[in-house]
C-alpha positions as CSV (number, residue, x, y, z in Angstrom):
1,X,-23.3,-0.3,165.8
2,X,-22.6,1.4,162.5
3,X,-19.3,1.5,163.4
4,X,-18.9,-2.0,163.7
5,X,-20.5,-2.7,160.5
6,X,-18.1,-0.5,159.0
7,X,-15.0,-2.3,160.7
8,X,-16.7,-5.6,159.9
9,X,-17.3,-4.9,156.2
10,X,-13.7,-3.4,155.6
11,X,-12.4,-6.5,157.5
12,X,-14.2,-8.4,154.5
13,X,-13.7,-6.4,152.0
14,X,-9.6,-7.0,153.1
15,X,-10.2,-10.6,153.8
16,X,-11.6,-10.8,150.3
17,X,-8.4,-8.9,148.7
18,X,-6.0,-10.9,150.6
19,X,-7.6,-14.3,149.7
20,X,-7.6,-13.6,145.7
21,X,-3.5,-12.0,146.5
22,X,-2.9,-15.4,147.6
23,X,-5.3,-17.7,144.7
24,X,-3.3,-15.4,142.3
25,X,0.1,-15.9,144.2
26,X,-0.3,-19.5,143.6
27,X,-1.6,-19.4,140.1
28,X,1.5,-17.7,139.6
29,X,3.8,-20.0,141.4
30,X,7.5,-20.4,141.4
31,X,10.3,-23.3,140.3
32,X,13.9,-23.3,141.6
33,X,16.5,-25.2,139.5
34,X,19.4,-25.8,140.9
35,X,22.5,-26.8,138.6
36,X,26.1,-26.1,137.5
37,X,25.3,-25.2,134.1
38,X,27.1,-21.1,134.1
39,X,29.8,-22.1,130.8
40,X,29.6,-21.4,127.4
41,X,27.0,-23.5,125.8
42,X,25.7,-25.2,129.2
43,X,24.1,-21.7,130.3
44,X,22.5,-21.6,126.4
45,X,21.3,-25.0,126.9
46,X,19.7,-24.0,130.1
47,X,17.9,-21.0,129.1
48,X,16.8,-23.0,125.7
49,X,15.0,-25.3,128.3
50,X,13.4,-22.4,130.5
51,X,12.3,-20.3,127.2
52,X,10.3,-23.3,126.7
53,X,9.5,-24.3,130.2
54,X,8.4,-20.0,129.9
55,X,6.2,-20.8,126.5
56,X,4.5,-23.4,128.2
57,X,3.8,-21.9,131.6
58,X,4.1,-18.4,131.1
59,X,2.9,-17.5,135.1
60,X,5.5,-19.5,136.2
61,X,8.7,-17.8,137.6
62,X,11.7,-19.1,137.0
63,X,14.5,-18.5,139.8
64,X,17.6,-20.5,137.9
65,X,19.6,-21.2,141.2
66,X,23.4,-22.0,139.4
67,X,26.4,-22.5,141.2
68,X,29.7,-22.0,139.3
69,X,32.4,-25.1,139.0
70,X,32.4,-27.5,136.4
71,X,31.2,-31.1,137.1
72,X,29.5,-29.9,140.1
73,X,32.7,-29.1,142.4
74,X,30.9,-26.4,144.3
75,X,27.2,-26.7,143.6
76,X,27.3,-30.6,144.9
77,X,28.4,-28.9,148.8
78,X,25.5,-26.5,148.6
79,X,23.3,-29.2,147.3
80,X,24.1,-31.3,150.5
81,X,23.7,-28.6,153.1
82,X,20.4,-27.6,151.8
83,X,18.8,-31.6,151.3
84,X,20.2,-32.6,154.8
85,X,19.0,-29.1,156.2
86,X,15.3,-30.0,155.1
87,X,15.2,-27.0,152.6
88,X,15.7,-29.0,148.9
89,X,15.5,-27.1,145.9
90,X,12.1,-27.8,143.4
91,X,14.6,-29.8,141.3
92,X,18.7,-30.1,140.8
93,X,20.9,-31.2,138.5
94,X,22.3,-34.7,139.3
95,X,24.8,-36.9,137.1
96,X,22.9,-40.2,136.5
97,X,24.2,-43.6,138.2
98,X,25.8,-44.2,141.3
99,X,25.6,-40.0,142.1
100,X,22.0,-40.4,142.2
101,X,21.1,-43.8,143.2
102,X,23.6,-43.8,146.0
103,X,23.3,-40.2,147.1
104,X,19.8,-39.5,147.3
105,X,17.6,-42.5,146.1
106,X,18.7,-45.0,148.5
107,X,19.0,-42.7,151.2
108,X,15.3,-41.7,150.4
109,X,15.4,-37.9,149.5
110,X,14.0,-38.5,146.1
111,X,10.7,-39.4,144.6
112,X,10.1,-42.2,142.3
113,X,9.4,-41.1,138.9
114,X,7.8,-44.1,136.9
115,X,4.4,-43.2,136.3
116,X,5.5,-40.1,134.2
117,X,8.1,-41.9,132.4
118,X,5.3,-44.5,131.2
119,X,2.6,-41.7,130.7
120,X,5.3,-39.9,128.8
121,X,6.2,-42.9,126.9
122,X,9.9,-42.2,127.8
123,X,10.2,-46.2,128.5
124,X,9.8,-46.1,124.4
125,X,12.3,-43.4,122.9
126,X,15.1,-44.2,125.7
127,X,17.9,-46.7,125.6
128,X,17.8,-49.3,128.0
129,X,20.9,-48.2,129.0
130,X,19.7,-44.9,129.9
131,X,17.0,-46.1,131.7
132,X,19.1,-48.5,133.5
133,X,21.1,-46.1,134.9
134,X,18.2,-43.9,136.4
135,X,16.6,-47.0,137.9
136,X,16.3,-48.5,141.6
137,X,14.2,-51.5,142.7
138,X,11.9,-51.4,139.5
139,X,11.3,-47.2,139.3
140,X,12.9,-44.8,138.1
141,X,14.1,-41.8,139.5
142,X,15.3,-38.8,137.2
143,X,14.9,-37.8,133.8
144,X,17.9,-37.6,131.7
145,X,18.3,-34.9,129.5
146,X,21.1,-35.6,127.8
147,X,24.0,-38.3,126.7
148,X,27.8,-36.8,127.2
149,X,31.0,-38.4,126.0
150,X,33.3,-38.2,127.9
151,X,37.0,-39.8,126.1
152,X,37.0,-37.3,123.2
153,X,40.6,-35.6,122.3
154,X,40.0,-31.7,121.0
155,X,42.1,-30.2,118.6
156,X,43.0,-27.2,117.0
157,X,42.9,-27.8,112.9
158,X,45.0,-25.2,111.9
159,X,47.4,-26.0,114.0
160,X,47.9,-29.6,112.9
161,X,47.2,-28.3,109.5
162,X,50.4,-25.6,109.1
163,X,52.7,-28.4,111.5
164,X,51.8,-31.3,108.7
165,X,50.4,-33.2,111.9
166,X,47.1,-35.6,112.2
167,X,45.7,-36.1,115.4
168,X,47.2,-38.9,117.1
169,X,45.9,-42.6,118.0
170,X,48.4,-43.8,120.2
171,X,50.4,-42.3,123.3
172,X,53.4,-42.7,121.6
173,X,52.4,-40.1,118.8
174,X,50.6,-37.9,121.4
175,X,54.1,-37.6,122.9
176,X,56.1,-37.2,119.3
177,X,53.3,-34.2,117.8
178,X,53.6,-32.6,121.6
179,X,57.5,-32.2,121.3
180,X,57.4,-31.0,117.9
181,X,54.7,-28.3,119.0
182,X,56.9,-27.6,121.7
183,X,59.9,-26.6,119.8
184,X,57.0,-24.5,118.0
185,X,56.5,-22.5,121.2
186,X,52.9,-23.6,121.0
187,X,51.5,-25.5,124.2
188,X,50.9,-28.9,123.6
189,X,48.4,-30.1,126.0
190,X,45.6,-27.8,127.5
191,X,44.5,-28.1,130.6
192,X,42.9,-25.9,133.4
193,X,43.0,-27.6,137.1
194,X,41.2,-24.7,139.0
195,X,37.9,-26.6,140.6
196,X,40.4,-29.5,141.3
197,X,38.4,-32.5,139.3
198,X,39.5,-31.7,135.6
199,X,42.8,-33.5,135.9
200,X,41.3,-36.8,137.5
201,X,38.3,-36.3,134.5
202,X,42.0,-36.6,132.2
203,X,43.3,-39.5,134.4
204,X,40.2,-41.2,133.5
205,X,40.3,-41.8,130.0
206,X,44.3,-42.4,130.5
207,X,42.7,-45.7,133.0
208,X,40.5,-46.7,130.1
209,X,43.5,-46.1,127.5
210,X,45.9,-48.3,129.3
211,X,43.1,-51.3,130.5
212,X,40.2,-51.4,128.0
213,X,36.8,-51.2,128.7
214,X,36.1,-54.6,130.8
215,X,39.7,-53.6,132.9
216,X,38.5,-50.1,133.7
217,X,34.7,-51.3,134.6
218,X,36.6,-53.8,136.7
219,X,38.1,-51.4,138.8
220,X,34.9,-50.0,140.1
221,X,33.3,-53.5,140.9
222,X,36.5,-54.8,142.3
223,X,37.3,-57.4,139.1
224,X,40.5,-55.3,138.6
225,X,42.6,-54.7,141.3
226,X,44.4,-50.9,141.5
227,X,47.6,-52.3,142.4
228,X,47.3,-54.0,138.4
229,X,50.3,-52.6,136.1
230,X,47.9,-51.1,134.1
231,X,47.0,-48.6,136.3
232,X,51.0,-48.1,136.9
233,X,51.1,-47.5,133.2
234,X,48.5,-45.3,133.1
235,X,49.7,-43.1,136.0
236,X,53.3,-43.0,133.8
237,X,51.7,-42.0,130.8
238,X,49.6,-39.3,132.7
239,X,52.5,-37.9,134.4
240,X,54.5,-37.7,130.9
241,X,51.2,-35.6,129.7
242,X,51.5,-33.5,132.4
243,X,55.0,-32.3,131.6
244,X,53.4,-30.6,128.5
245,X,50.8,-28.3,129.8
246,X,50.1,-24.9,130.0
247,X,52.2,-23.9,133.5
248,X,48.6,-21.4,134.5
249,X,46.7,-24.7,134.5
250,X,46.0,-24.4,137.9
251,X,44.7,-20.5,137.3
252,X,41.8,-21.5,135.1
253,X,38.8,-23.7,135.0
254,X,38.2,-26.2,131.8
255,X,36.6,-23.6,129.7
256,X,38.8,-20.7,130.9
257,X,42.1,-22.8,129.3
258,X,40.3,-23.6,126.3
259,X,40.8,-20.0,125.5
260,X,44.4,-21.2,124.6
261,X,43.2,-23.3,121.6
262,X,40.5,-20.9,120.4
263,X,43.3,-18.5,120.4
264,X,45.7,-20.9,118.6
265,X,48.4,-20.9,121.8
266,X,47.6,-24.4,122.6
267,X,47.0,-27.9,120.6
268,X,45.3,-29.8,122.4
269,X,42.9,-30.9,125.3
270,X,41.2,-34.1,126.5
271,X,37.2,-33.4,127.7
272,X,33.8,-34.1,127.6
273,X,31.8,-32.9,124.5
274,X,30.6,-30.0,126.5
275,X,33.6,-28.0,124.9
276,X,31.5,-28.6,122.0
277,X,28.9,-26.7,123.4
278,X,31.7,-23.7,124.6
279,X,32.8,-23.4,121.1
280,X,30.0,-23.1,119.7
281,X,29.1,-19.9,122.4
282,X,32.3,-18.6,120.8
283,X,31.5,-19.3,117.3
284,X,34.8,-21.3,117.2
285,X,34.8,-23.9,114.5
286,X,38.2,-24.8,113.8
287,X,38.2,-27.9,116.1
288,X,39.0,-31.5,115.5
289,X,38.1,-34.2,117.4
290,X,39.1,-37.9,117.8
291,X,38.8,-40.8,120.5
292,X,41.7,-39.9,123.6
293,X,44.5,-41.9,122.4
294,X,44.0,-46.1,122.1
295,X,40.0,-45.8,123.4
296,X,38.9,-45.6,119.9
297,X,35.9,-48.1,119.6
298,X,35.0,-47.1,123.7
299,X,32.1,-44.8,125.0
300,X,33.0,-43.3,128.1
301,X,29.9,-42.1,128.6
302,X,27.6,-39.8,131.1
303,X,24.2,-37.9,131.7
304,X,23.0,-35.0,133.4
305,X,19.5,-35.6,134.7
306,X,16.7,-34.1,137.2
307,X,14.8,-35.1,139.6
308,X,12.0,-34.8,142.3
309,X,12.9,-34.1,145.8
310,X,10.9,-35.1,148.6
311,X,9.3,-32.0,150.1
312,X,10.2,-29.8,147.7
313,X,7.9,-26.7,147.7
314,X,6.5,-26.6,143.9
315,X,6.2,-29.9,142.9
316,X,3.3,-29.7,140.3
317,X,5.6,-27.0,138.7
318,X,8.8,-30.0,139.0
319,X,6.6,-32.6,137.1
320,X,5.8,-29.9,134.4
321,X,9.3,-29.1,134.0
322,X,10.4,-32.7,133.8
323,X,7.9,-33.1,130.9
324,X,9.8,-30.7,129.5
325,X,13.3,-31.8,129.9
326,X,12.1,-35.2,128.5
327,X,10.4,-33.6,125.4
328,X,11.4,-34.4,121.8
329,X,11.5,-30.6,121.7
330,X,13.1,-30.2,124.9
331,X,15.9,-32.3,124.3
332,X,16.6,-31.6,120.7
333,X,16.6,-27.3,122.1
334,X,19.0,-28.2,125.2
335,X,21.6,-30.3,123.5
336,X,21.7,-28.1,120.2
337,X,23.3,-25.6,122.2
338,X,25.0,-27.8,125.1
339,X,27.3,-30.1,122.8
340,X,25.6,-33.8,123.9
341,X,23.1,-35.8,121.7
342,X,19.9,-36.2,123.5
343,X,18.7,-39.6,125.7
344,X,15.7,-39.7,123.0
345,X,16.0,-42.1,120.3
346,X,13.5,-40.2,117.8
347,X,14.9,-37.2,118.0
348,X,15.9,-35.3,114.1
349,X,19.7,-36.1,113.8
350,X,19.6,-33.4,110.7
351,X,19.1,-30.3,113.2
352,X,23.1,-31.1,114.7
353,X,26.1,-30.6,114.0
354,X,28.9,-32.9,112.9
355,X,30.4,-33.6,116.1
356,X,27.2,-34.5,117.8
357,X,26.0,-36.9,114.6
358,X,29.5,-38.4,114.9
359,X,29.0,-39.1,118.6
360,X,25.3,-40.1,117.8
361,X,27.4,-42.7,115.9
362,X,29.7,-43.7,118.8
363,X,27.0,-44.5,121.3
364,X,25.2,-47.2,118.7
365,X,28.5,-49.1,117.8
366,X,30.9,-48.4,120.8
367,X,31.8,-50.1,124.1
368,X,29.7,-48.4,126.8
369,X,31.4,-47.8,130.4
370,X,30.8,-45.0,133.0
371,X,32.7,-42.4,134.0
372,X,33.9,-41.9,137.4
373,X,34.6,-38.5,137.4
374,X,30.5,-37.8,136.3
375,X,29.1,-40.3,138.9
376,X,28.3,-43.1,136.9
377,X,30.7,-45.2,138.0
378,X,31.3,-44.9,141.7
379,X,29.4,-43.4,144.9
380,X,29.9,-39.9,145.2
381,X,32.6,-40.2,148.4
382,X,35.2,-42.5,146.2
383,X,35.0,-40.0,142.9
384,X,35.7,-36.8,145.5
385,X,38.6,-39.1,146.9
386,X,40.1,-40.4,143.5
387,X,39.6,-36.9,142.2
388,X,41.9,-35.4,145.1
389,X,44.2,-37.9,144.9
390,X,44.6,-37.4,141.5
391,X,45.3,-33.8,142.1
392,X,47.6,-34.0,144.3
393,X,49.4,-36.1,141.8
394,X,49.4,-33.6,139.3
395,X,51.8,-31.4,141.9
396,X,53.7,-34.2,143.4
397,X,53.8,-37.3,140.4
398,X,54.8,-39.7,142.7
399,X,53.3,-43.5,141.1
400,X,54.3,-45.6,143.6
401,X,52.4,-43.0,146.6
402,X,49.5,-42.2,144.4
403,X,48.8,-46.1,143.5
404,X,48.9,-47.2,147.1
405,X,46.7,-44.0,147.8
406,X,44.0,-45.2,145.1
407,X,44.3,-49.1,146.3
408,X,43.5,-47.6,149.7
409,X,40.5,-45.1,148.4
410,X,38.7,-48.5,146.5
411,X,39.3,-50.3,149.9
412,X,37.6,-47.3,152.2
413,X,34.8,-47.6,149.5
414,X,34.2,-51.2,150.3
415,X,35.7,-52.8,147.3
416,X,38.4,-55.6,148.1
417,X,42.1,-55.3,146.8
């Protein structure tokens, strides 16, 4: 009998131990994030958000799930297997518009998220447009985190400055300042195709050059056809532009080439204003920056954003987080170091640098349409079609081919040509 006391009280005494392993197990908790953000200046902007996200909720572990590839070329594959496969992680990274709504909102993977945008008075210090492009049938379904332009030309100052160049506003002098560099030995247009969507990101701007912001928003709603001559003309003028980069583009990723310019080998380079955020993780301040040539007075515009998966296995640590992201503090620490101007409108515009006021600028005055390439334009199966059309024009610039190839991508999507 004593025997079985014994055996009954250690029973208890492990019963007891394995109970407060577990209370303290989930007191401690974990929250997987899963993005893209690995560059220069994205992975700062991460980390700002998880020192604070640490600050905040110090037993929290933080397992930051990345997957390299700008623009999502790798992590979005991943992303898929795992939400189909019933295993989604806590949160993920997800460009706002048509990449969210389309993707996983309408197809029901996501949770609405309108309760903490109103107890977190987000509806206030957000631009309708923002919150317009995170909306579906009255709620809204991830919190932005940032703003990201998209049309911006980058250029080496000293460059220009010792070739008695300015930065050009037309196609015409992007072509005369890129033979002049040329006869310099110094490459005239940067550009690094390696995760296959950074050329089409270029073709973009070149679409919203050549037709204007209503023409270009046209061609996503089916208001302008892609058989229209200004498409034609843009595809010319990209396939001039290609005759003047780097020939390793295909070797390196966007921030990998832009080693050229920091290095003074190249001019210049059409991107988002993430490069902002890579040079400053290089301490690089010798850029310039204008509108891509003829969008000036256009806002080609994105924004990264998270979410709440359905089933996901931490959600009371996802809401936290998502306060977080959509904090005065939180924006202000993320965009500081990723190159973007925050979704809040009371945020203090003295704390950033001159680039990011200037594109603070830009997105009050300027023409606001989406981009393609950053799913706010288009369902995620026409941007992955456009983009590899696109780069497969890059190594065989055939126009007449790659125009009936894009009429026939907007028709497979639904939209009449």
């Amino acid at each position: 009998m004593k025997r079985f006391k014994g055996l009954s009280l250690l029973l208890s005494v492990l019963l007891v131990l394995s109970l407060g392993t577990l209370a303290f197990s989930q007191e401690k908790g974990v929250i997987e994030i899963f993005s893209w953000w690995t560059a220069g200046g994205e992975a700062e902007g991460l980390q700002a958000l998880f020192d604070i996200y640490n600050r905040l909720y110090p037993d929290v572990e933080i397992i930051n799930a990345t997957v390299a590839g700008g623009a999502g070329a790798h992590a979005k594959a991943v992303l898929k297997t795992r939400m189909l496969g019933g295993d989604p992680p806590d949160t993920f990274q997800v460009h706002a518009g048509k990449e969210l709504i389309d993707t996983w909102v309408k197809t029901g993977f996501m949770e609405p998220l309108t309760d903490l945008f109103e107890s977190e008075g987000w509806v206030e210090v957000m631009p309708k447009g923002i919150l317009d492009i995170v909306s579906y049938e009255g709620d809204y379904w991830s919190v932005p985190v940032n703003i990201h332009k998209a049309n911006v030309l980058w250029y080496n100052k000293q460059i220009f400055a010792d070739n008695g160049l300015n930065p050009p506003q037309t196609f015409d002098e992007f072509f005369e300042i890129a033979d002049k560099l040329q006869e310099q030995g110094i490459i005239p247009f940067v550009l690094g195709t390696k995760d296959g969507w950074e050329a089409a990101h270029v073709f973009e701007t070149v679409l919203i050059a050549k037709l204007g912001a209503e023409g270009y928003s046209g061609l996503w709603t089916g208001e302008t056809k892609w058989s229209d001559p200004g498409v034609t003309e843009a595809l010319e003028t990209f396939k001039k532009m290609v005759t003047y980069v780097n020939p390793d583009h295909a070797a390196f990723t966007w921030d990998e080439a832009y080693e050229y310019i920091i290095d003074g080998k190249g001019a210049m380079s059409i991107m988002g204003d993430w490069v902002a955020g890579y040079f400053f993780s290089k301490e690089y301040t010798d850029f310039g920056w204008v509108p891509v040539p003829e969008t000036a007075g256009i806002f080609d515009a994105l924004s990264d954003s998270f979410g709440l998966p359905k089933g996901c296995k931490n959600r009371d640590n996802v809401i936290n987080f998502l306060k977080v992201l959509g904090s005065k503090e939180g924006q202000e620490a993320f965009n500081l170091k990723k190159g973007s101007i925050p979704a809040r409108t009371d945020i203090n515009k003295d704390l950033f640098d001159d680039y990011q006021k200037s594109v603070m600028e830009d997105w009050e005055k300027d023409v606001i349409v989406p981009s393609v390439m950053h799913g706010a334009a288009a369902a995620e199966g026409w941007v992955t079609e456009f983009k590899d059309v696109i780069a497969l024009f890059v190594a065989r610039p055939d126009i007449e081919v790659t125009q009936k190839a894009l009429v026939q991508v907007a028709e497979r999507a639904g939209v009449a040509q």
